[in-house]
C-alpha positions in Angstrom: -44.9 66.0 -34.3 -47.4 63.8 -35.4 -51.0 63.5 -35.8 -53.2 61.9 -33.4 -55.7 59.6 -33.3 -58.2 57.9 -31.4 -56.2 55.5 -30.0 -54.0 58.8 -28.2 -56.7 60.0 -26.4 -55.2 59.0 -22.9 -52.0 61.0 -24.1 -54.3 63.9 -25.4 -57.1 64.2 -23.1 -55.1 66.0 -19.8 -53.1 68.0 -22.2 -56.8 69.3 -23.7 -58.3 69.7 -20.0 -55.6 71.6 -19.0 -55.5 73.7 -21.9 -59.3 74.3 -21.0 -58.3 75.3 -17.4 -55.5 77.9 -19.0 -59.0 79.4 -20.3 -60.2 79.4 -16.6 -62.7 76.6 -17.6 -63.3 74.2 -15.1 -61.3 70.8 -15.1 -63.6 67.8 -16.7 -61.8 65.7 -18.0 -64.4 63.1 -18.8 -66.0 65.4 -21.0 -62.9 66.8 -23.0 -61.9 62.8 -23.7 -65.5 62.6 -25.3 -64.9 66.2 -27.1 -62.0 65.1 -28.5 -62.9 61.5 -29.5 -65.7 62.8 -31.1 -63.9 65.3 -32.9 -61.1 62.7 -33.8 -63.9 59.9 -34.7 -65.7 61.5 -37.2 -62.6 63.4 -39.0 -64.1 67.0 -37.7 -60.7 68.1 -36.4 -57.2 67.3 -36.9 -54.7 67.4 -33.3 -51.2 67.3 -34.2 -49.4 66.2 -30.7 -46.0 66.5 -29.6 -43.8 63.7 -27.7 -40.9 63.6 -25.8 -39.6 60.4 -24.8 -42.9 59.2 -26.4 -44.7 61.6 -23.7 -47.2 63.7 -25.3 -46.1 67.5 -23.6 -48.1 69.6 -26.1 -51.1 69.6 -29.2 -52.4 71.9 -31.4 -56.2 71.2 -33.0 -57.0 72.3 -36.5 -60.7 72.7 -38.0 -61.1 72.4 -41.6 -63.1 75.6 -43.4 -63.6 77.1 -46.4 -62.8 80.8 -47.4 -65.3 81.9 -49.7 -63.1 84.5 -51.0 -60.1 82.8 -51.9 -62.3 80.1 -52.8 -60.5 77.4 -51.2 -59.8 75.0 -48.1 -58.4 76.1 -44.8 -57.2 75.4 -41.5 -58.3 77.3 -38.4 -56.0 76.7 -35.4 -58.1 76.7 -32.4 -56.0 75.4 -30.1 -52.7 75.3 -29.1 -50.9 73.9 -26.1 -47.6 73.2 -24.7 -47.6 71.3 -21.0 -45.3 73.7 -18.5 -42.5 71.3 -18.1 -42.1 71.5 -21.9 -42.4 75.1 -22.2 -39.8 77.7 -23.7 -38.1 74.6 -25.2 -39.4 75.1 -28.8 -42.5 72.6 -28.4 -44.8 75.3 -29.3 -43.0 76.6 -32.5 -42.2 73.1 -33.8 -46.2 72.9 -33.2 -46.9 75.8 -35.4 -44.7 74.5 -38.1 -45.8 71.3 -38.1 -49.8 73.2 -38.7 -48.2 75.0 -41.6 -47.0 72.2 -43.4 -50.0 70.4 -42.8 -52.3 72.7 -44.0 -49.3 72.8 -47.3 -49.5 69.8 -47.7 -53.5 69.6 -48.1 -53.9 72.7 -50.1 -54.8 74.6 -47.9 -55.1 78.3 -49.0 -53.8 79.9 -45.3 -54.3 79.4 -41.4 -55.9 81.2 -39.3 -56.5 81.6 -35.1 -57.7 83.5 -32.8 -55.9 84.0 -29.5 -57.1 86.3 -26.0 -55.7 89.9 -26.4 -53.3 89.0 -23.5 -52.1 85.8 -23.9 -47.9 86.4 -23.8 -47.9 83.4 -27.0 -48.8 86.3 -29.3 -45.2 86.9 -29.6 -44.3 83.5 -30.6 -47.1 83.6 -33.6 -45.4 86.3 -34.8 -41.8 84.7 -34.4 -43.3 82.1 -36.7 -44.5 84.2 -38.8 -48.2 85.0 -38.4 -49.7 88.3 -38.7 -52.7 90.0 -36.5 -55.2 90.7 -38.6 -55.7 94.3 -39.7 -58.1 94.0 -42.2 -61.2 92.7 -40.4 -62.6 92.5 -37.5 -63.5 89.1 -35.4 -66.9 88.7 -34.1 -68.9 86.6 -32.1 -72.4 86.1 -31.4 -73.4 83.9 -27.7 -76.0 81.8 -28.5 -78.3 80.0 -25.8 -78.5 76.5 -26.3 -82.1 75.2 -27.3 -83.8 73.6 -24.2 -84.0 69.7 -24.6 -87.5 67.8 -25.8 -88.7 65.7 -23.2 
């Protein structure tokens, strides 16, 4: 596991478009290459990619926050994603750990994600060692994107 950068966008971009489509987004891969080169570019995200036989088969992207109540950085993991050839092989845990000691190793206070109520990877947070939340609830508020100035 190792971090990416711009340079691995070719290696990261299909893994991130299909990720999108597991979603039941629709495929565009021109505009998840520019989603994550920006993100990469300007330091807003970290993606931590696995290889095998210097193939990248899986990622995980992590947003730097800040907890207001434990006063301190950290590390939401909004995605994760492990190609199906490379599945049930322990890409996805050795992602997770690889998060963790990130976010360690930057003093980060915890990690956090959010995952669909159904999604079957829940039990594989948990084999790592994340908890569900029982403290607070999530929320989310759609907003409608302002209309572009002429």
């Amino acid at each position: 596991m190792r971090a990416a950068s711009v340079e691995d966008l070719d290696a990261v971009a299909p893994l991130f478009d299909a990720y999108r489509q597991f979603y039941e987004q629709p495929s565009d891969p021109p505009a998840g290459r520019r989603f994550i080169s920006d993100r990469l570019s300007r330091g807003e995200s970290v993606v931590l990619v696995a290889e095998e036989s210097e193939v990248a088969v899986g990622f995980t992207q992590l947003y730097p926050l800040f907890s207001s109540i434990s006063l301190g950085p950290i590390l939401v993991l909004n995605d994760l994603f492990v190609g199906p050839n490379a599945r049930r092989q322990g890409v996805g845990a050795g992602l997770l750990e690889a998060a963790r000691v990130y976010g360690r190793d930057r003093g980060a206070h915890y990690l956090e994600l959010a995952t669909a109520v159904d999604n079957p990877a829940q039990r594989l947070y948990e084999a790592c060692g994340w908890v569900p939340d029982r403290e607070f609830l999530h929320y989310e508020l759609p907003l409608q994107r302002a209309p572009k100035a002429d």
